[in-house]
KERO-459378 format. One record per residue (C-alpha): chain; x, z, y; residue number from 1. Coordinates in nm, 3 decimals, m for minus. Each point is the difference from the previous one (the first is absolute). Layout:
N
+------+---------+---------+---------+-----+
| unit |       x |       z |       y | pos |
+------+---------+---------+---------+-----+
|    A |       X |       Z |       Y | NUM |
...
+------+---------+---------+---------+-----+
END
This chain:
391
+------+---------+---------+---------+-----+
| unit |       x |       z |       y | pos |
+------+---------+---------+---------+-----+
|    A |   0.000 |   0.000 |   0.000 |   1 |
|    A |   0.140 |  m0.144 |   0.339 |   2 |
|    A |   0.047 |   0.383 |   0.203 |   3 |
|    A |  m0.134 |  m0.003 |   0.325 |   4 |
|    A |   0.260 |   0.186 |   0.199 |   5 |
|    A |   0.397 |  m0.096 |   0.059 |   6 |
|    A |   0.331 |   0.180 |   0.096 |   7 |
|    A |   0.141 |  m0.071 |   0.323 |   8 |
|    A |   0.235 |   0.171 |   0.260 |   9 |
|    A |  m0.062 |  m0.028 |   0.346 |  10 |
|    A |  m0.059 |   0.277 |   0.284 |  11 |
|    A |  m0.330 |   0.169 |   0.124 |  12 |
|    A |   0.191 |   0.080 |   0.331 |  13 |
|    A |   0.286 |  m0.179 |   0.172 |  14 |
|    A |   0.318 |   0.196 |  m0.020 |  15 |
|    A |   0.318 |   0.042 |  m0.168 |  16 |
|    A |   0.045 |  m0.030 |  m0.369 |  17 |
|    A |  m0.125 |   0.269 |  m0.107 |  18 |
|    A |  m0.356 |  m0.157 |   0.121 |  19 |
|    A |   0.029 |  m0.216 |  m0.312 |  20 |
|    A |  m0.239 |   0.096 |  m0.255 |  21 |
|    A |  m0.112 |  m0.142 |  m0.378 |  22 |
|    A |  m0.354 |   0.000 |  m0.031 |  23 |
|    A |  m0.288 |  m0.149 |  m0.213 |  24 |
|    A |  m0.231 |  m0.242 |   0.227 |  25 |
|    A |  m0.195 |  m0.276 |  m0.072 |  26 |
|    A |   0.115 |  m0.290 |  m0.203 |  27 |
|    A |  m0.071 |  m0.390 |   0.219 |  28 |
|    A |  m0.285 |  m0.123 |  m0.152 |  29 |
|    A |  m0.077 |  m0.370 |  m0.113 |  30 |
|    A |   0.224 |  m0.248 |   0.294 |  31 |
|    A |  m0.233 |  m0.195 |   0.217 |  32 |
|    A |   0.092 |  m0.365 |   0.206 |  33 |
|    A |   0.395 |  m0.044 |   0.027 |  34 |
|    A |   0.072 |   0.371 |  m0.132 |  35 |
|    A |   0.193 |   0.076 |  m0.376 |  36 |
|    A |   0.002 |   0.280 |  m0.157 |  37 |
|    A |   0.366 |   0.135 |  m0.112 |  38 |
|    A |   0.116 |   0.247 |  m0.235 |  39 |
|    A |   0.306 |   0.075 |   0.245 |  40 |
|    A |   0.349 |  m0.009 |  m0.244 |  41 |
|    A |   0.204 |   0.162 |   0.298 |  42 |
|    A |   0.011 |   0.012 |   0.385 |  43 |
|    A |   0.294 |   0.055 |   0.225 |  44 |
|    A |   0.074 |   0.163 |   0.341 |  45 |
|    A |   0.079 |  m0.115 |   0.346 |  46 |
|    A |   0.046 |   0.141 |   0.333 |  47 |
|    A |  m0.345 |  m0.114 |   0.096 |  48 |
|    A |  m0.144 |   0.302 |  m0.252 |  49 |
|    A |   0.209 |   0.239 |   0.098 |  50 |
|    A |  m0.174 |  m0.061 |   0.380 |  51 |
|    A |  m0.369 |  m0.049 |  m0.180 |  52 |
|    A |   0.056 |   0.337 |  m0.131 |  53 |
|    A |   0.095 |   0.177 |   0.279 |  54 |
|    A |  m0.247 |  m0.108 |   0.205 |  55 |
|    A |   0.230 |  m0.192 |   0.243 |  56 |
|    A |  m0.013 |  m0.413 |  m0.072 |  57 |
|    A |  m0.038 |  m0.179 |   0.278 |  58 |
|    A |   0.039 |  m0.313 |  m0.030 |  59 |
|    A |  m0.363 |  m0.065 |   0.026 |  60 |
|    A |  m0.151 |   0.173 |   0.278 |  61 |
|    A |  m0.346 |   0.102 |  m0.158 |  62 |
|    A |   0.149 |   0.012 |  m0.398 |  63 |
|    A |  m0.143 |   0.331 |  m0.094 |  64 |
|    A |  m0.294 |  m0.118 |   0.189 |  65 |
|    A |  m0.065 |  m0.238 |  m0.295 |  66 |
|    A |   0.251 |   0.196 |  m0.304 |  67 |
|    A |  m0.229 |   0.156 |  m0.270 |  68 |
|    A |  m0.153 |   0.312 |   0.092 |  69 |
|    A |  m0.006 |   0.323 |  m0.166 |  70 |
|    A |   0.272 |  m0.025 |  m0.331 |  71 |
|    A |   0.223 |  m0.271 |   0.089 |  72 |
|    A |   0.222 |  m0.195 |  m0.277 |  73 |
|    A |   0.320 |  m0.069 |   0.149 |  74 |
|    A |   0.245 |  m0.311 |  m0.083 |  75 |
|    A |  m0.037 |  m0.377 |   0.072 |  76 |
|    A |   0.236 |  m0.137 |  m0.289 |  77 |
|    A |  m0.048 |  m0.055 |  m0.356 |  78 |
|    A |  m0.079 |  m0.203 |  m0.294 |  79 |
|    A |  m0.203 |   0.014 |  m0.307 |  80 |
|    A |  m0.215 |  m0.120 |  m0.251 |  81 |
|    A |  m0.327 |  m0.196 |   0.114 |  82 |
|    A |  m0.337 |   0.168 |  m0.196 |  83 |
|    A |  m0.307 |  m0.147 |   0.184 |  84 |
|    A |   0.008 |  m0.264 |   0.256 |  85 |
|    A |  m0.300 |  m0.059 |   0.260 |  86 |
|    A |  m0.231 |  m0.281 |  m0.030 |  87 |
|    A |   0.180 |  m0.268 |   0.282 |  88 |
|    A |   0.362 |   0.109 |  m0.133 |  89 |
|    A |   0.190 |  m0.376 |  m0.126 |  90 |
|    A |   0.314 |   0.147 |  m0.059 |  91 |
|    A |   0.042 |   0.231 |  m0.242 |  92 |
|    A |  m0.140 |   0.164 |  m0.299 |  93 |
|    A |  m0.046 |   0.322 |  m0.224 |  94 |
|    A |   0.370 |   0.024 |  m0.141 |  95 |
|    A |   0.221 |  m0.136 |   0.249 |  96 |
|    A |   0.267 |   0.194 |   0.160 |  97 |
|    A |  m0.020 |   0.004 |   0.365 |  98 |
|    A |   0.198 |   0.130 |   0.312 |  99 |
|    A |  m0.155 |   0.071 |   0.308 | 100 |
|    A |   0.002 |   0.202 |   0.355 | 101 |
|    A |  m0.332 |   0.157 |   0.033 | 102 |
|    A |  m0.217 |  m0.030 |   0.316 | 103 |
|    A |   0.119 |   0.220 |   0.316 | 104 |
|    A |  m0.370 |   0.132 |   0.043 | 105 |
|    A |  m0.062 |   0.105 |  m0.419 | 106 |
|    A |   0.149 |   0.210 |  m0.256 | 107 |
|    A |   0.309 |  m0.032 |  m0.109 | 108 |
|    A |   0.212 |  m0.048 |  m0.311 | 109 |
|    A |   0.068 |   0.417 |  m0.092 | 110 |
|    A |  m0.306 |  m0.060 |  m0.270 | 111 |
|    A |  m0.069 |  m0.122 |  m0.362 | 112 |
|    A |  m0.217 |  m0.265 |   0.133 | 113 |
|    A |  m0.080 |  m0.212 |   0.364 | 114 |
|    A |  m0.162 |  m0.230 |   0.106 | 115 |
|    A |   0.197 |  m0.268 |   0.236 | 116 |
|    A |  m0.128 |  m0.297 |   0.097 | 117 |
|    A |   0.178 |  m0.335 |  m0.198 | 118 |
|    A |   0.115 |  m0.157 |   0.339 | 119 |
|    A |   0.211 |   0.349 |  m0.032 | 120 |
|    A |   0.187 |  m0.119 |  m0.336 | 121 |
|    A |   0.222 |  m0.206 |  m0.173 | 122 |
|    A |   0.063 |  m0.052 |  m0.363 | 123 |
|    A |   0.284 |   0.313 |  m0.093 | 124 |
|    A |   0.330 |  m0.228 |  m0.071 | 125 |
|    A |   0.088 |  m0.041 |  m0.370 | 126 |
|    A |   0.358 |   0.101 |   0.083 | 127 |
|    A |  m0.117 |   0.376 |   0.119 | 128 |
|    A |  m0.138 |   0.302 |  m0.111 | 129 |
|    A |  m0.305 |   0.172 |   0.151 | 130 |
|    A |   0.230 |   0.247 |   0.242 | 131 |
|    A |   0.194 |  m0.302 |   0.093 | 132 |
|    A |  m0.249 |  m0.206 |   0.099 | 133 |
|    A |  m0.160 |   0.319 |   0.211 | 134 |
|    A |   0.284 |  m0.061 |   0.220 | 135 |
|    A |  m0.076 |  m0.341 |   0.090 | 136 |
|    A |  m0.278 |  m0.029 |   0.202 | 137 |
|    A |   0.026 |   0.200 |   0.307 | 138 |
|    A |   0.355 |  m0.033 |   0.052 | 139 |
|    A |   0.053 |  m0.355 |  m0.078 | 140 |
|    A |  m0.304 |  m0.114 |   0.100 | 141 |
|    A |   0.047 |   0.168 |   0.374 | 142 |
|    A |   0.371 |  m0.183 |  m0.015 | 143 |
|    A |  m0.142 |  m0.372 |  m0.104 | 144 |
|    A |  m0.293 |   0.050 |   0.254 | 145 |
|    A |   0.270 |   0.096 |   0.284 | 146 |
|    A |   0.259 |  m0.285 |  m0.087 | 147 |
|    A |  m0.222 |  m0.253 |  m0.067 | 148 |
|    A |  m0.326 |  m0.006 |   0.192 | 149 |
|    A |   0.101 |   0.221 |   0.260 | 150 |
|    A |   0.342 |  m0.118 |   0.071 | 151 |
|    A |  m0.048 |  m0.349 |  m0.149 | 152 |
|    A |   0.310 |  m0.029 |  m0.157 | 153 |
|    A |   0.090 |  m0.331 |  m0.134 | 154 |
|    A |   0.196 |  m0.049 |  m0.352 | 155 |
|    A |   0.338 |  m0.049 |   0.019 | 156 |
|    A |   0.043 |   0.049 |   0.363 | 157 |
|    A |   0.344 |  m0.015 |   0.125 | 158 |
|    A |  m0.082 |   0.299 |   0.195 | 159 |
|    A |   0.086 |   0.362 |  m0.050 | 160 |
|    A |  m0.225 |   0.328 |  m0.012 | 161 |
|    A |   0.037 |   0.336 |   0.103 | 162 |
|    A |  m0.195 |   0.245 |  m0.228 | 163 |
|    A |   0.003 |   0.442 |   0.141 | 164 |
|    A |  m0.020 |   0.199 |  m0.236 | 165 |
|    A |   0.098 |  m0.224 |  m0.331 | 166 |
|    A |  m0.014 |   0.384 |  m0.255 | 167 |
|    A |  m0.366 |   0.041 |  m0.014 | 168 |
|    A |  m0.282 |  m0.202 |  m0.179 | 169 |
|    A |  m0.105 |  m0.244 |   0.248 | 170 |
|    A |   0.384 |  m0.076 |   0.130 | 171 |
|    A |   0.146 |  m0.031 |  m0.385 | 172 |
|    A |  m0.254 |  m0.254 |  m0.086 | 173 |
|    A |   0.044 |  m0.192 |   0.320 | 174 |
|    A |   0.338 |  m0.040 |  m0.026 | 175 |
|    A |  m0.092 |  m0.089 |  m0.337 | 176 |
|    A |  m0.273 |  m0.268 |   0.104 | 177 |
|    A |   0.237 |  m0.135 |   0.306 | 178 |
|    A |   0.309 |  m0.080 |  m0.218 | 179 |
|    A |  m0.165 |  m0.089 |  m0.399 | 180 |
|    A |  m0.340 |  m0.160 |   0.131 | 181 |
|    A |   0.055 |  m0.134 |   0.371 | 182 |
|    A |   0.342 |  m0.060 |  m0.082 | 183 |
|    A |   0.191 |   0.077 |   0.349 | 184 |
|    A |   0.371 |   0.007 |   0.017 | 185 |
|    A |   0.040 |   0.318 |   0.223 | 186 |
|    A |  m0.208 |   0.287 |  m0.089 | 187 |
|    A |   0.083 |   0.303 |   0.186 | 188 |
|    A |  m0.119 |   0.333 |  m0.102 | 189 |
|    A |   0.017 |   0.349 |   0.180 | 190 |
|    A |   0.123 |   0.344 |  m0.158 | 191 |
|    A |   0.163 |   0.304 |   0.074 | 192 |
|    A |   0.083 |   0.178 |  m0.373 | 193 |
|    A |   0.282 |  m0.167 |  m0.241 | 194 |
|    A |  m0.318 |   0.047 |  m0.266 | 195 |
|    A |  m0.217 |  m0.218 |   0.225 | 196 |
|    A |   0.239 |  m0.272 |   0.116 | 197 |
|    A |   0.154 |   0.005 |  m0.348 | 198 |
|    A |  m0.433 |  m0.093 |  m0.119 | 199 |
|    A |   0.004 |  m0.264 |   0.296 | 200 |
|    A |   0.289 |  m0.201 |  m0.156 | 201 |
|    A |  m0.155 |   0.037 |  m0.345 | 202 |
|    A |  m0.330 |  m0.124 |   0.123 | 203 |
|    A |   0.192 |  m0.326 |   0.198 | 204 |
|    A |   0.061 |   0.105 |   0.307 | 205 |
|    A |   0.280 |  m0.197 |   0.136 | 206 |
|    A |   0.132 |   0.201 |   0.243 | 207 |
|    A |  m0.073 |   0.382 |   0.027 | 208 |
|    A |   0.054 |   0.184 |   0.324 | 209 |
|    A |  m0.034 |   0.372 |   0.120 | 210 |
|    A |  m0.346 |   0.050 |   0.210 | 211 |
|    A |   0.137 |   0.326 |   0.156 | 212 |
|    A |   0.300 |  m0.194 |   0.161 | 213 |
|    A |  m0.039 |  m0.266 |   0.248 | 214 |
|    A |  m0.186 |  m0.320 |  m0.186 | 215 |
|    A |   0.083 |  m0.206 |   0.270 | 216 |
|    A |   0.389 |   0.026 |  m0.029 | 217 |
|    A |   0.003 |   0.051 |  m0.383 | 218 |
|    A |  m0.192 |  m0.351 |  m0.006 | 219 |
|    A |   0.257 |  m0.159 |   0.253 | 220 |
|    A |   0.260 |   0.092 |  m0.206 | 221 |
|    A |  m0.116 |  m0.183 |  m0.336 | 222 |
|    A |   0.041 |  m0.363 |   0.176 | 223 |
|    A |  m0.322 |  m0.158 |  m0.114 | 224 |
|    A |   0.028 |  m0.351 |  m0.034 | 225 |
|    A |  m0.408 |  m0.020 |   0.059 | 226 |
|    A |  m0.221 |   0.171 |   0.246 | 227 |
|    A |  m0.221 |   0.317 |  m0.084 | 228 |
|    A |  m0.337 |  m0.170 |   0.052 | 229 |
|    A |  m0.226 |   0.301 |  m0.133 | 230 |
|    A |   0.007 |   0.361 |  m0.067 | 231 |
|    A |  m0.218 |   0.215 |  m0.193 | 232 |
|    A |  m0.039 |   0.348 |   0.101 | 233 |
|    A |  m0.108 |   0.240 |  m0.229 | 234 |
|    A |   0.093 |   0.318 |   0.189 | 235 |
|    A |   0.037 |   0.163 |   0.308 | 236 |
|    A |  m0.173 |  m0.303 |   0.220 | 237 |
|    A |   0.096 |   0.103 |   0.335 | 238 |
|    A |   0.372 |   0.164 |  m0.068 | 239 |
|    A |   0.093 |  m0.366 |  m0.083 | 240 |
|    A |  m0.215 |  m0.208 |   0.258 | 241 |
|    A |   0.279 |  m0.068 |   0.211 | 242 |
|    A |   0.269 |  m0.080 |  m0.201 | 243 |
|    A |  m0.169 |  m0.290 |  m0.163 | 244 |
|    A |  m0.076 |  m0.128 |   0.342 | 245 |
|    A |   0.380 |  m0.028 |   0.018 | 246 |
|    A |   0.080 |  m0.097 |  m0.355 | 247 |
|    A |  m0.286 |  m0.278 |  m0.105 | 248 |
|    A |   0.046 |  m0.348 |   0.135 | 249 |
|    A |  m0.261 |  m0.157 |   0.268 | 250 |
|    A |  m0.293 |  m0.083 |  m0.160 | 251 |
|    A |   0.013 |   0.255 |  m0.337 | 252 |
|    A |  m0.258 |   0.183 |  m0.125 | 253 |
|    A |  m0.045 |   0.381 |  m0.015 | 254 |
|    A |  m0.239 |   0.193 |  m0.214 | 255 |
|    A |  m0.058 |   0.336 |  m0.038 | 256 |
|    A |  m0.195 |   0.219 |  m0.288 | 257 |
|    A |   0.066 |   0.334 |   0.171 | 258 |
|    A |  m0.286 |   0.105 |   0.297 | 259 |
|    A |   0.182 |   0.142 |   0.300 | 260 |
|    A |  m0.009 |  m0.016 |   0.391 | 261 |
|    A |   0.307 |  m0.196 |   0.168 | 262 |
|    A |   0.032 |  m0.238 |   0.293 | 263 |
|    A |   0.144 |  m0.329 |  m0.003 | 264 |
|    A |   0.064 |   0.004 |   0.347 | 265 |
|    A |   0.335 |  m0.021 |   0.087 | 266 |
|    A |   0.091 |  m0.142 |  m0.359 | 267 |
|    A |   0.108 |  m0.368 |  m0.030 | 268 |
|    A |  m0.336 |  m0.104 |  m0.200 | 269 |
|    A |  m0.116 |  m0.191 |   0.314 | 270 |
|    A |   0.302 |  m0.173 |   0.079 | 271 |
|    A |   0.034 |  m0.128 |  m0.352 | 272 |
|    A |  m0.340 |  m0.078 |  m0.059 | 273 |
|    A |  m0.016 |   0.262 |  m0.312 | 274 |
|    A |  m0.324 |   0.025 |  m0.199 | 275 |
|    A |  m0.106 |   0.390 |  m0.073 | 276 |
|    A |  m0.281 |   0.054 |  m0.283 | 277 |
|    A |  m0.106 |   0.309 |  m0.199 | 278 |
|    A |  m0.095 |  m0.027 |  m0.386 | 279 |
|    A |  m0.259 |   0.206 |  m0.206 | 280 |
|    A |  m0.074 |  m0.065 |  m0.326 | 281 |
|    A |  m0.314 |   0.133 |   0.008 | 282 |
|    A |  m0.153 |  m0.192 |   0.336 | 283 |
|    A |  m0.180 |  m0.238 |  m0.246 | 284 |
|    A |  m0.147 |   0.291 |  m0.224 | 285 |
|    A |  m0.063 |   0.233 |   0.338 | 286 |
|    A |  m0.181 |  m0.276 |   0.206 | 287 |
|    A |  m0.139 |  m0.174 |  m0.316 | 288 |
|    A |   0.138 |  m0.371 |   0.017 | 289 |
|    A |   0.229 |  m0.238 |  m0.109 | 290 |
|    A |   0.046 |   0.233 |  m0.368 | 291 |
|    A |   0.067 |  m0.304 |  m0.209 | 292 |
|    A |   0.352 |   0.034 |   0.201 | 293 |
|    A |   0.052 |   0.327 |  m0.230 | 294 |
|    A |  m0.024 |  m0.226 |  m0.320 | 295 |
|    A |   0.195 |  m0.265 |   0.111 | 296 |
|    A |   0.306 |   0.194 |   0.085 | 297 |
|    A |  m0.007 |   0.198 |  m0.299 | 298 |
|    A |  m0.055 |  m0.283 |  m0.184 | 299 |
|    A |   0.288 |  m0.135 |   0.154 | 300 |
|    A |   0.236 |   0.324 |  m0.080 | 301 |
|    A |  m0.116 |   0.009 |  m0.336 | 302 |
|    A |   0.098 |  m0.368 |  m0.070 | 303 |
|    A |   0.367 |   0.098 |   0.156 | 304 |
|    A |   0.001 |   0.325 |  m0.191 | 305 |
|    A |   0.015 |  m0.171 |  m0.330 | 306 |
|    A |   0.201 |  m0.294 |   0.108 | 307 |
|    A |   0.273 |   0.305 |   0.050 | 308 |
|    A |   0.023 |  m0.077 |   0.360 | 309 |
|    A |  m0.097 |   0.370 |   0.095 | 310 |
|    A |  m0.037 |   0.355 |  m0.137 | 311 |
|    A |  m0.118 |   0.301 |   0.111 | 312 |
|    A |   0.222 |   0.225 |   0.119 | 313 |
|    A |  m0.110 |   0.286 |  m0.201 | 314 |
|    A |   0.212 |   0.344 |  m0.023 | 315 |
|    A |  m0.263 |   0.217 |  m0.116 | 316 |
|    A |  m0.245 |   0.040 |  m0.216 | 317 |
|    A |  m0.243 |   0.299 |  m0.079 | 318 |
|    A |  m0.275 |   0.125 |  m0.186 | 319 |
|    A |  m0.360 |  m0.136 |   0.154 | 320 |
|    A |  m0.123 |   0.379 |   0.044 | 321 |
|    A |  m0.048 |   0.288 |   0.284 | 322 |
|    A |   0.361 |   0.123 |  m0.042 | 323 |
|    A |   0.124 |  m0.371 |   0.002 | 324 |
|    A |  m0.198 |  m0.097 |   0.282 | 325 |
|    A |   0.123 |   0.315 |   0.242 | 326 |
|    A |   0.371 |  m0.060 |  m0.125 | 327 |
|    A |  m0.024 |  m0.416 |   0.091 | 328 |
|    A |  m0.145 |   0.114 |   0.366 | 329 |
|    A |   0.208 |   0.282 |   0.004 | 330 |
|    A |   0.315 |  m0.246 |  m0.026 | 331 |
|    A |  m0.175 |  m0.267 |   0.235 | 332 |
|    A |   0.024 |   0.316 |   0.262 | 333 |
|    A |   0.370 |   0.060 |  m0.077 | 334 |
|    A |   0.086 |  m0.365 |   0.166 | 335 |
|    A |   0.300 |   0.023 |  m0.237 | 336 |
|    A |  m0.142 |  m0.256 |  m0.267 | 337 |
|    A |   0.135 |  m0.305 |  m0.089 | 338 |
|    A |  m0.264 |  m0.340 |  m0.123 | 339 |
|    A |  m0.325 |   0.119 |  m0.173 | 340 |
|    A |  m0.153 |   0.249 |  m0.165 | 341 |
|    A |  m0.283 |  m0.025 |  m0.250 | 342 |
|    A |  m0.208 |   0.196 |  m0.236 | 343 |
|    A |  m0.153 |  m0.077 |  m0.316 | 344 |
|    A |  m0.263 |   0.139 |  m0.200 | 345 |
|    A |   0.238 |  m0.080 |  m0.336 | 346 |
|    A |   0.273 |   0.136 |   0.169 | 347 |
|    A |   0.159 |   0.335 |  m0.198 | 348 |
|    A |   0.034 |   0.367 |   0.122 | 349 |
|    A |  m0.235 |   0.195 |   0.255 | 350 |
|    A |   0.088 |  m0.158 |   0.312 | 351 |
|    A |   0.334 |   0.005 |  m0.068 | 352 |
|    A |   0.228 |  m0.322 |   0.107 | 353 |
|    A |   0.153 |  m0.291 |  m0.199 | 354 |
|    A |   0.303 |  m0.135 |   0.220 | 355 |
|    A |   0.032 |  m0.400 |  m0.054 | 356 |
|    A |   0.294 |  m0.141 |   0.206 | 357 |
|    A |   0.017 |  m0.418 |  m0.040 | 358 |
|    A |   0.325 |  m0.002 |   0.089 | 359 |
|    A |   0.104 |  m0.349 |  m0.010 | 360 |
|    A |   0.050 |  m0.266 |   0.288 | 361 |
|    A |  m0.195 |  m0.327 |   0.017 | 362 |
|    A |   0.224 |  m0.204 |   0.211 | 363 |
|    A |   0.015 |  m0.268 |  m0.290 | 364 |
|    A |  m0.358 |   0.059 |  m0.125 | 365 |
|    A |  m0.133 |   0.036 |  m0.383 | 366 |
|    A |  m0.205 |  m0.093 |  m0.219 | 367 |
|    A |  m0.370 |   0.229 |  m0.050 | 368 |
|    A |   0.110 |   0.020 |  m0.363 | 369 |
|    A |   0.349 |   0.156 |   0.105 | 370 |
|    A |  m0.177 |   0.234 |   0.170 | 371 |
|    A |  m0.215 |   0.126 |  m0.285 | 372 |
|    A |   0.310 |  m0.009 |  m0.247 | 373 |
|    A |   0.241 |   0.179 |   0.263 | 374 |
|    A |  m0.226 |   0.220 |   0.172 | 375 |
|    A |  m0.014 |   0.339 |  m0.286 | 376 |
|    A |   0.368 |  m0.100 |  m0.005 | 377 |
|    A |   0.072 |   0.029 |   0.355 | 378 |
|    A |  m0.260 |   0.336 |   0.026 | 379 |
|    A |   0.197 |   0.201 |  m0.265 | 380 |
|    A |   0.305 |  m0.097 |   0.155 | 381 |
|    A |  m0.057 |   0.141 |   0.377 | 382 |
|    A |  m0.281 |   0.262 |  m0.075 | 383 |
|    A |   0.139 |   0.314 |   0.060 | 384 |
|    A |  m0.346 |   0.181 |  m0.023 | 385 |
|    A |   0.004 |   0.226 |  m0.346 | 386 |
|    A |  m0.366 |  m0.119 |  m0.092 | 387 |
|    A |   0.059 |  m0.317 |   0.072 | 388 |
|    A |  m0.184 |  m0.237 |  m0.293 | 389 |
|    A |   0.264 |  m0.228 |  m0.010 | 390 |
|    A |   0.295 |   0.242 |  m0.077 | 391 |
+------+---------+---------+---------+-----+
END
């Protein structure tokens, strides 16, 4: 008999972690229109839920205006298994394996079951496992949005980019994106620990300089034999407003993912003509249009996922649970992570962590079956964590 009720994780007040609580509450019922119903595999965590949980995201004016009332499931990754799908779904079906970044305005991933709407999804990539592919679409999807509809970046440009903050989730996978999908010949990344420019190289970065030094004479120095035409910010908007002023070329593009007040006056965007935009993920889901965009980016990722062109950047991995769920924000908080973290519901222990560290470069690329042959391999080799599954 089909039980009524579900376990999810999620807080009744806004607060700190120890707001998180594990309750029973109703289980979606039947998916109507575009929605599918998902038995959710494993979820990960993001800056962005650390804020929802707290009380203090932003980014949206009016968001808990419209964010579920009373209990609210936090987390916008994940992927899962497909159980019901709703009458005008053409997609998918019961049994497929799906990744997705739930809707800013409805519950979120911390539950055995959701319902997300199919323009949310993409098929889950053969060459990943569930907590892999939880990783994929928030940060990867923000990065492809950024570089290529909001910055309109061109294949093969001979062109160079500037990416601050290249250590986290969104940075990793653009440098990924800008050197193994767009192909440019200068990516330059930002960091400031030997951990996190020592993860920029890995992930392609080109060059790797120090954002707590001057950019603008660290850049001088390297001699580019192309012109930085873009630069994707990812932190700390208005500390670096006016430096790119100085260090882009006339007529590059600038976008930013991080809200924050600055002035451009008295930068050298108007002389040069430079183009400013913001990008948010979750402006199609918020104000309700354009959500096909959602399944054709992941669609996209997914396809260059198991081509071997990108991977996510994941360095830890816990146990889909209360305990796991506090730890992962808990670490979010600690602004000392490096690449993703993800939980699954498979995953071993009681919250505690499983360290995998891909510790191998891609400058000359490999094949998706390498990867699946090498990739226990490489995790027993530079695990350190005692519990890890693949010592």
């Amino acid at each position: 008999m089909e039980t009524k009720t579900m376990k999810a994780i999620g807080v009744a007040k806004y607060g700190s972690v120890d707001s998180f609580e594990s309750r029973d509450v109703p289980r979606p019922g039947s998916p109507t229109g575009m929605d599918i119903l998902v038995q959710v595999k494993a979820c990960s965590v993001n800056p962005i839920d650390t804020k929802v949980r707290k009380g203090t995201y932003d980014d949206a004016p009016d968001y808990y205006k419209f964010a579920p009332k009373g209990f609210h499931i936090i987390g916008f990754d994940g992927a899962g298994t497909v159980l019901e799908v709703g009458p005008q779904c053409t997609n998918f079906k019961p049994g497929d394996d799906v990744f997705y970044v739930s809707s800013t305005t409805r519950q979120g991933s911390a539950a055995e079951y959701l319902l997300v709407d199919e323009r949310h999804c993409a098929e889950k990539p053969k060459s990943l496992d569930f907590v892999e592919a939880a990783c994929m679409g928030l940060t990867f999807g923000t990065a492809y949005q950024s570089l290529v509809d909001r910055l309109e970046i061109k294949q093969s440009e001979n062109v160079g980019i500037l990416i601050i903050n290249g250590g986290g989730g969104v940075g990793s996978a653009a440098i990924q994106i800008t050197r193994k999908v767009l192909q440019l010949p200068v990516v330059i990344a930002t960091a400031s620990r030997p951990e996190t420019m020592a993860s920029c190289k890995k992930m392609g970065a080109t060059h790797v300089v120090n954002h707590r030094e001057d950019l603008e004479s660290q850049i001088k120095a390297l001699n580019l034999d192309v012109p930085i035409r873009y630069a994707y910010v990812v932190a700390r908007t208005e500390q670096y407003m006016h430096a790119l002023g100085k260090i882009c070329a006339p007529f590059s593009k600038v976008c930013s993912i991080v809200q924050a007040k600055f002035d451009l006056y008295g930068t050298d965007f108007m002389s040069k003509s430079m183009t400013f935009s913001w990008d948010w993920l979750g402006s199609a889901a918020y104000h309700r249009t354009n959500l096909e965009n959602y399944q054709r980016i992941f669609t996209t990722l997914a396809r260059h996922i198991d081509e071997g062109n990108l991977v996510p950047n994941l360095t830890r991995r816990l146990k889909l649970n209360l305990s796991g769920l506090k730890e992962a924000h808990q670490l979010i908080e600690s602004t000392a992570t490096v690449g993703k973290l993800a939980l699954g519901v498979d995953e071993p222990g009681e919250g505690g962590s499983i360290c995998l560290r891909l510790d191998c470069s891609f400058e000359q690329g490999f094949a998706v079956e390498d990867f699946m042959r090498f990739r226990i391999r490489i995790f027993a080799e530079f695990c350190q964590e005692p519990n890890c599954r693949a010592n």
